[in-house]
N, C-alpha and C positions, 0 to 999 in steps of 0.2 A: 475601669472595667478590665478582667481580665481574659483573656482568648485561651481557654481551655480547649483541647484535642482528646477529651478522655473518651472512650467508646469508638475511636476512632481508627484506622488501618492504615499505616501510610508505606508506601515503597518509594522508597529514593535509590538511584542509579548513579554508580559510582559514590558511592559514601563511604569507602574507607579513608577517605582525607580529605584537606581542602572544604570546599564549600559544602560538597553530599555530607560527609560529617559532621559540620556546623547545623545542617539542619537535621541529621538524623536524632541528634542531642538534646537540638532544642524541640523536637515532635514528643520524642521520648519525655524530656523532663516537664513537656504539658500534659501528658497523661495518653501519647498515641501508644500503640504496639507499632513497633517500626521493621518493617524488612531492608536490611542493611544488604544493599546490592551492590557488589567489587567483583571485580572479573578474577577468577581462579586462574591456576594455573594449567587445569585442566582443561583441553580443548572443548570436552562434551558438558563443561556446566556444573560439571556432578562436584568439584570441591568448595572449600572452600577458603578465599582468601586470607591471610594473617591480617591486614589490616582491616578487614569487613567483622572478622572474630574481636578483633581489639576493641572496634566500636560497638559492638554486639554485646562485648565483657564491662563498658563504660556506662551504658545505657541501665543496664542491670543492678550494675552497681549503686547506680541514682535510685535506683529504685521502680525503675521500667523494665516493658517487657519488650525483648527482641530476637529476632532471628537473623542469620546471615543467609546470603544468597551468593554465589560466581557463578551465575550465568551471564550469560552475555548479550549484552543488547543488538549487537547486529545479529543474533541468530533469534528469528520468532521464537521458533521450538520450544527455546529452554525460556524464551519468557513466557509462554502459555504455563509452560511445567513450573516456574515460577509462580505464576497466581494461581495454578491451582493448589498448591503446598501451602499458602497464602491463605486460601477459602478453608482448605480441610483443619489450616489452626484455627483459623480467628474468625473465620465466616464469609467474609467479606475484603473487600478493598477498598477506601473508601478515599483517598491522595493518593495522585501520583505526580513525585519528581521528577524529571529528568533530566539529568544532570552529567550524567557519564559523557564521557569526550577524550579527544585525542587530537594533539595537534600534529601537523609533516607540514611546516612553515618552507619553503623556496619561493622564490617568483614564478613566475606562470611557464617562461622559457628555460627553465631549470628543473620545473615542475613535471615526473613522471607520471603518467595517466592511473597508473596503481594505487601513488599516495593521494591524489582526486578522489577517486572513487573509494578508498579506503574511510579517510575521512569522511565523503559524503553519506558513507552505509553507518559509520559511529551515530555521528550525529544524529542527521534526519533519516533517515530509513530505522535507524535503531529506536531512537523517539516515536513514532510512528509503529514502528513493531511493539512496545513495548504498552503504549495509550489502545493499540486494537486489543491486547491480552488482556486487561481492564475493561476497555469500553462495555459489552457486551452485560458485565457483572453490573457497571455503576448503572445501564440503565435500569434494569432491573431491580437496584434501590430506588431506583428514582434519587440518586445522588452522589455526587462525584467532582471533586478537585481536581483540576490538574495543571502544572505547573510547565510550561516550556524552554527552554534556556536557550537565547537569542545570545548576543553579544555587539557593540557599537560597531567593530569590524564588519558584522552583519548589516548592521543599518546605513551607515557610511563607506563599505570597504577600509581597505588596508594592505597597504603594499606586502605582498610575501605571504598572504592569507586568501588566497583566493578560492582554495578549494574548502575552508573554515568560513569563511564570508557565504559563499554559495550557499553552504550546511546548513547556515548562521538563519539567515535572511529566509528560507525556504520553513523553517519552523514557524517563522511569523505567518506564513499564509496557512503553511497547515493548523496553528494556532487559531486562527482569524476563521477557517471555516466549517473546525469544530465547534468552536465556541457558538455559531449557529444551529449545527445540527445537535449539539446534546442538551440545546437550552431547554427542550420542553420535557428531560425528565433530571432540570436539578444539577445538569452536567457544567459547571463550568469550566472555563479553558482560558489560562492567562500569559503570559509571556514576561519572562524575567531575563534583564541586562544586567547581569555581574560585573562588579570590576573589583577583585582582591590578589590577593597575596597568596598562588598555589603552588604546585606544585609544575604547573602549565605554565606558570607567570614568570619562575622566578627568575628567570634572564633576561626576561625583558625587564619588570619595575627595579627603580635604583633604592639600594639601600635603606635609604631614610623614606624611604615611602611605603616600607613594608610595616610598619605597625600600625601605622592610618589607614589600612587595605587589608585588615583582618578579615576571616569569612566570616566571622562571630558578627562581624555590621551588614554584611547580606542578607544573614536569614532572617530576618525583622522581615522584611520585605518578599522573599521566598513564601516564609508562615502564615501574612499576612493573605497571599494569593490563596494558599492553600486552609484557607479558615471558612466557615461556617459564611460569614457576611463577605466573603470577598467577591470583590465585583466581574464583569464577564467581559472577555476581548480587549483586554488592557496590555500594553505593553510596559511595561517598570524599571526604571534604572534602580542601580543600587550598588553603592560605593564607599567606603570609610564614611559613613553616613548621611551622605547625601542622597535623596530618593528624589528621581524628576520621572517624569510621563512622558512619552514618545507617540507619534502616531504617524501612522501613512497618510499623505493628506494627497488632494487636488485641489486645482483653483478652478474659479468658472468656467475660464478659456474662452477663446474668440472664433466667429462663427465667420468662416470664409464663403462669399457665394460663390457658385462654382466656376467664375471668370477667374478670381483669383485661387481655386484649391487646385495649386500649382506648388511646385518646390520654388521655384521664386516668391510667389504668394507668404507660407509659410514663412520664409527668411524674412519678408518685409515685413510681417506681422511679429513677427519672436521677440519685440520688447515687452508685448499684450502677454503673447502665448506665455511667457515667461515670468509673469509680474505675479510676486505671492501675498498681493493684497487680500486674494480672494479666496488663500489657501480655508482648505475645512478639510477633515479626519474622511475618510472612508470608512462608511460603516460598513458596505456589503459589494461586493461582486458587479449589481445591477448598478451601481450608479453613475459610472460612467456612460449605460447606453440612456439614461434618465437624462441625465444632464442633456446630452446632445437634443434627444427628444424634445426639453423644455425650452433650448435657444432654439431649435425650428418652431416650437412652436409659435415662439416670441416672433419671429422673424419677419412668420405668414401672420399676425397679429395685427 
């Protein structure tokens, strides 16, 4: 079976290299129109990129249609002015990646509160800026992709990434509670863990691990979110070809009467509180005051 994107619109952020590239390529050579989005060097949006035109000139060359964008994702503004440039070509928008990033790696006591907040506005405020310029149009098809970019630093921390972890992690939740709110017109909302060979990367992964960590083995999984059948509120690794599932979980947990809901209590209990026999995925917001609710009720039972 082949996963054709023809009739389709897609914006990826940050795609003049690296991963955004890998998937703007492979949208394009399935049949998307793709808005190729790299930051200009202009502050107001208005240029545009050399490397956004490069991928814009490749795409075409395949025999697809595309456009470049430099605007910027931490500024709404130019991403509204983005999709509407977007509607008046092709109609519609119908994917969105986001993909665009910036790393300011120190440790946290090294760490300036400018390059925190800088990073945090790339990432997730810019992600978020970017999905509100969209949402409004996909629901009004009644349909909509959208893609989040998480990272394991995200899910586990990582020393010297704390404000890229913060970024990281905080798209999983704004992930997790769109993918709610746009399900009933068609909107899904997924979250993708990268792990290649960028531009981001290339000091940290060592030598002989750069051609196993292509971005070309990401966007399987990237396209895959962002296809017709892909599933809703999923989070996705994806790495020199390895694809695993991720999920936020709870365990039952243990219901202290109120002699022991004490911090002694607790510590005496924290083999129980702690055991992941019982782990299960979080589907939604409400289920931890659920749970509590079903061991009182068990209790008074």
């Amino acid at each position: 079976m082949s996963i054709s994107f023809a009739g389709k619109v897609a914006i990826v952020t940050g795609a003049g290299g690296g991963l955004g590239r890998a998937y703007a390529l492979e949208l394009g050579r399935r049949g998307a129109r793709v808005v190729v989005n790299d930051l200009s060097a202009s502050r107001d949006g208005t240029g545009h990129s050399d490397a956004a035109l490069q991928v814009v000139e490749e795409i075409r060359k395949a025999g697809g249609e595309a456009m470049s964008n430099g605007g910027s994702v931490a500024e709404y503004e130019q991403m509204v002015e983005m999709v509407a440039k977007t509607k008046e070509a092709w109609g519609g928008v119908h994917i969105l990646i986001n993909n665009a990033g910036i790393l300011r790696d120190k440790s946290f006591a090294k760490m300036e509160p400018a390059d925190f907040e800088l990073v945090v506005r790339v990432h997730l405020l810019g992600s978020a800026f970017t999905t509100r310029a969209v949402w409004d149009t996909m629901r009004e098809q009644n349909y909509g992709r959208i893609v989040m970019t998480t990272s394991s630093a995200g899910l586990g921390g990582n020393f010297g990434q704390s404000n890229y972890a913060a970024a990281k992690l905080g798209l999983v939740g704004l992930a997790k509670s769109l993918s709610h709110e746009g399900a009933r017109n068609n909107i899904r909302v997924n979250v993708l863990a990268p792990t290649a060979a960028t531009r981001m990367t290339e000091n940290i992964f060592p030598e002989e691990a750069l051609a196993a960590f292509q971005p070309e083995y990401v966007a399987a999984g990237a396209l895959f979110l962002a296809s017709e059948d892909a599933p809703n509120n999923v989070i996705l690794g994806a790495g020199a070809g390895v694809f695993q599932s991720a999920w936020v979980t709870m365990n039952e947990g243990v219901l202290l009467d109120h002699d022991h809901c004490t911090v002694e209590g607790v510590a005496a209990a924290w083999g129980q509180i702690s055991d992941r026999s019982t782990d299960a995925p979080v589907a939604n917001g409400m289920e931890q005051f659920h749970n509590a609710v079903e061991l009182l009720t068990k209790a008074k039972g």
